[in-house]
C-alpha positions in Angstrom: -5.8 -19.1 -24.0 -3.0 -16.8 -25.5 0.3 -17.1 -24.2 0.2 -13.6 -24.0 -3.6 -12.9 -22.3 -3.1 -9.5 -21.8 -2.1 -8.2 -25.0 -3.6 -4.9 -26.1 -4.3 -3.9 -23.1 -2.3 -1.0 -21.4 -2.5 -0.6 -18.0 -1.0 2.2 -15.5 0.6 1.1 -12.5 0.9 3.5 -9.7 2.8 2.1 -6.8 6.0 4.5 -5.5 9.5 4.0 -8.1 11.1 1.6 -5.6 7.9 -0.7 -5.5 6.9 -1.3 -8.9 9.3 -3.3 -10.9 8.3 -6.7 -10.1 4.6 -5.6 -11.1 5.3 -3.9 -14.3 7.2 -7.2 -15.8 4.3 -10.2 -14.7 2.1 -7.5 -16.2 4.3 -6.8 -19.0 5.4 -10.5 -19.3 1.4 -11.3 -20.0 1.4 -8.9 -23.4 0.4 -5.9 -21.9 1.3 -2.4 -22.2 2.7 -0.6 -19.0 2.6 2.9 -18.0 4.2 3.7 -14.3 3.4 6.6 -12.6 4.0 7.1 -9.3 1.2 8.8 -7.4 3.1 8.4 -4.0 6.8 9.6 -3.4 8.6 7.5 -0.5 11.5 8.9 1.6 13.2 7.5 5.1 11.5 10.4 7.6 13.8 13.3 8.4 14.1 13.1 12.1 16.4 10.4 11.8 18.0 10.8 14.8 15.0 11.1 17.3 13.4 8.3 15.5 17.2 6.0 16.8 16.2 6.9 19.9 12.5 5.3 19.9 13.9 2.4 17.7 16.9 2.1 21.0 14.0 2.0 23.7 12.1 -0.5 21.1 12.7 -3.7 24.2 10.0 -1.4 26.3 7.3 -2.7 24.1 5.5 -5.6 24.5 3.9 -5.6 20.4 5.7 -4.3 17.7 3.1 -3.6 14.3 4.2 -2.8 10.8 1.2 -0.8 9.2 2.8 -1.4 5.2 5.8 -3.1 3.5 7.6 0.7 3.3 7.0 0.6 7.3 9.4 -3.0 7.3 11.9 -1.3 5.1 12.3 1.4 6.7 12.1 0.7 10.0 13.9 -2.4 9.9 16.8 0.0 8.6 16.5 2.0 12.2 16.0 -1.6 14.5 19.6 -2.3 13.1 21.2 0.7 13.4 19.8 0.8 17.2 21.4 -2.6 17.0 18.8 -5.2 16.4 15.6 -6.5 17.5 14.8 -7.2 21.2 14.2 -10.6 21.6 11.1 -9.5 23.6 8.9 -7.3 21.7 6.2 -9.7 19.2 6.4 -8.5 15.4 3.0 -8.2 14.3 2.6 -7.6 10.3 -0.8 -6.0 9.0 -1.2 -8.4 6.3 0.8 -11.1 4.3 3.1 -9.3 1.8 4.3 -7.1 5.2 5.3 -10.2 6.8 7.4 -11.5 3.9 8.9 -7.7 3.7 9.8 -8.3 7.2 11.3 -11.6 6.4 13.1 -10.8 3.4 15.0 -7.9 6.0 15.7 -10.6 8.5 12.7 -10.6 11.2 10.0 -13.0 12.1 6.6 -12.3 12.3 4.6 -13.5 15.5 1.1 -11.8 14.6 -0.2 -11.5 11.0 -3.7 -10.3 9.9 -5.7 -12.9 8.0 -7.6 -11.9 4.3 -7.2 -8.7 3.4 -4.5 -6.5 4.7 -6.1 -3.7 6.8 -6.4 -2.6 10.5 -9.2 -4.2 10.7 -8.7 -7.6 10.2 -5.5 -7.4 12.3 -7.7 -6.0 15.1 -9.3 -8.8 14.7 -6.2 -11.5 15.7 -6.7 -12.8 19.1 -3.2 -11.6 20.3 -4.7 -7.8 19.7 -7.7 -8.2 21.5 -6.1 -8.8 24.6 -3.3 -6.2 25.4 -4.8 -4.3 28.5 -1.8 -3.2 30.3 0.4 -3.6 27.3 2.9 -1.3 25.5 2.7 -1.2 21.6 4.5 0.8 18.8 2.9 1.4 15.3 5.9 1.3 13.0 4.3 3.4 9.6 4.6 6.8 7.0 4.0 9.9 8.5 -0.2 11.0 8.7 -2.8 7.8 8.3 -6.1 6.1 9.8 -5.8 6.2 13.5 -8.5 3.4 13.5 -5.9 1.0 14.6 -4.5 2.9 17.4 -7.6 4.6 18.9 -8.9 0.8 18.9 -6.2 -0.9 20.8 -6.3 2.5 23.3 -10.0 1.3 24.2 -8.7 -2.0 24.7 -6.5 -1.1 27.4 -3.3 -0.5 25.7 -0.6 2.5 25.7 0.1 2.8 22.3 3.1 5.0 20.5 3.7 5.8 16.8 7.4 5.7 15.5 6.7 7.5 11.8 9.7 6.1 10.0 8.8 7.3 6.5 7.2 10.2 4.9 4.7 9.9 1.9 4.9 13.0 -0.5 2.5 14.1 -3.7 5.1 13.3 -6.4 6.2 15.5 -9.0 5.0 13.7 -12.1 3.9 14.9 -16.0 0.4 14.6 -16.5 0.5 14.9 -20.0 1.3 11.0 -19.9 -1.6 10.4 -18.7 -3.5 12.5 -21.6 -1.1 11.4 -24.3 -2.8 7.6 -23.3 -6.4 9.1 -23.5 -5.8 11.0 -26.8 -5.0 7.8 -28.3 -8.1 6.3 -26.8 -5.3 3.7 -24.9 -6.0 3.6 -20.9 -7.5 0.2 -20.2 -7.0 0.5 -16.6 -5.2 2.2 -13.3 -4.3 0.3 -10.5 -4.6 2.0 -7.1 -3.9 0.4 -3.5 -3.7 3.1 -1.3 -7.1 5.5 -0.5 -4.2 8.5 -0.1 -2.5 7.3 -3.9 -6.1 7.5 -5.3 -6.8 10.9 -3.8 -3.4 11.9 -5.6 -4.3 10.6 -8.9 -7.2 13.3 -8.7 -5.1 16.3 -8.0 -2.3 15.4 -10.3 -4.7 15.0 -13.6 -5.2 17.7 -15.6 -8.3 19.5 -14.7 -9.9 18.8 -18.6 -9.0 14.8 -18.3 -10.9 14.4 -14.9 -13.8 13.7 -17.4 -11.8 10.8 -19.1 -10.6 9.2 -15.6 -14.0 9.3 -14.5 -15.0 6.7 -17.0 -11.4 4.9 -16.9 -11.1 1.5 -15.1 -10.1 1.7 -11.7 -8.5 -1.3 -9.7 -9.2 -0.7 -6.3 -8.3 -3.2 -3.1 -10.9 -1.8 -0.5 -14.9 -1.0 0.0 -12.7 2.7 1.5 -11.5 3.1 -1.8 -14.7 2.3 -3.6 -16.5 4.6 -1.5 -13.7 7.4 -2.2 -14.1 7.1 -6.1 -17.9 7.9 -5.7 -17.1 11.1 -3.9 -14.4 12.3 -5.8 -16.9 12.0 -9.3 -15.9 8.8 -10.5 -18.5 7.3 -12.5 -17.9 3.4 -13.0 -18.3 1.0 -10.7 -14.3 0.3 -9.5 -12.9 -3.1 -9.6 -12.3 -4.5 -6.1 -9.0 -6.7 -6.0 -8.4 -9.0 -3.4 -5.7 -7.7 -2.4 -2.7 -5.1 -3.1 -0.8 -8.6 -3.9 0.8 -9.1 -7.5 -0.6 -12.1 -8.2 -4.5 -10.7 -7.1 -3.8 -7.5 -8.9 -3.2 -9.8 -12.2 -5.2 -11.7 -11.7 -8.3 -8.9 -11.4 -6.9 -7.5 -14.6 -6.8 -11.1 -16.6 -10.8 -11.1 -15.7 -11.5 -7.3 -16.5 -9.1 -5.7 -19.3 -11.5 -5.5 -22.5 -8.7 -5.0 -24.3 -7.3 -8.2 -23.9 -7.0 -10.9 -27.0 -9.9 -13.5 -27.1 
């Protein structure tokens, strides 16, 4: 193999500004060509100050669940302000890379979904499938599945939301996008959100729809792959793992055509 596998190929990476550095160089580090654009914006919410006073009253909880890495970074921001973490309330993380976002900002996860990160699998942990009687907070962006919440409230629990971030259509030029088809150079988009991949659709320009239909899609969920077919797309998508670097590599290492043989 090349030591640079992934040469010739150019990719676009669409994660939010803040979130897709480390990305963009292992991809860019393998020989490939990057293109970022964001199809998400990501802002702190702007109730702060009501949102202090959930994040004060926080030791009234029995469960604790970060929904998304943005949902640790932003509401670990509030849980300090509020002055720290009640030694109480159980941390639980919807998937791996949310636990070690809660980590890296100082708190310990007691409840973490296994496989894919998604409510259901975290529905699935035994620690969720008994809370009858129990008080539990959803930490996460503003909007979202309520399959997570309406769940646990059949199970027996009273559960609140504390929205500490707010997801936004970006402003973005599309002509990026078409400069890449013009030269016949998309090899592939990376999606990991169903809402980022509805996005992408209304921020192409309405004569490339066509091209994106046939473009390669990385997905990270049967819900996404199921969305491209409604919104027109033609291929089949490309199911990664996970939203994880290393699974979103390591998808593109098996599927860029581009790449060098």
């Amino acid at each position: 193999m090349t030591s640079l596998p992934l040469r010739n190929c150019t990719i676009v990476v669409t994660r939010p500004e803040a979130q897709a550095g480390r990305l963009i160089d292992k991809l860019e580090s393998l020989g490939a060509n990057v293109t970022h654009f964001p199809v998400i914006s990501i802002s702190a919410a702007e109730n702060q100050q009501l949102l202090l006073t959930q994040a004060k009253a926080l030791e009234s909880y029995d469960i604790a669940i970060f929904i998304s890495r943005n949902a640790a970074i932003y509401g670990s921001e509030l849980i300090k302000q509020a002055g720290g973490w009640p030694p109480k309330t159980k941390i639980a993380a919807i998937g791996k890379g949310t636990a070690q976002q809660l980590k890296a900002q100082g708190l310990a996860t007691d409840i973490v979904a296994s496989g894919a990160a998604n409510s259901e699998n975290l529905l699935s942990t035994r620690a969720l499938n008994s809370v009858s009687g129990k008080r539990i907070v959803i930490f996460r962006g503003n909007g979202g599945r309520e399959i997570l919440a309406d769940s646990l409230r059949k199970r027996g629990a009273i559960v609140d939301y504390l929205e500490c971030y707010e997801r936004k259509l970006p402003k973005a030029n599309h002509d990026i996008l078409t400069s890449l088809w013009d030269k016949n150079n998309l090899h592939g988009i990376i999606l990991t959100s169903a809402e980022g991949l509805k996005n992408l659709y209304k921020m192409v320009k309405k004569d490339d729809l066509v091209r994106l239909n046939t473009t390669p899609i990385y997905v990270i969920s049967s819900t996404m792959v199921e969305l491209c077919g409604n919104l027109g797309y033609k291929l089949t998508p490309i199911r990664m793992a996970s939203a994880r670097d290393d699974d979103v590599i390591e998808a593109v290492l098996a599927n860029c055509t581009a790449k060098t043989q």
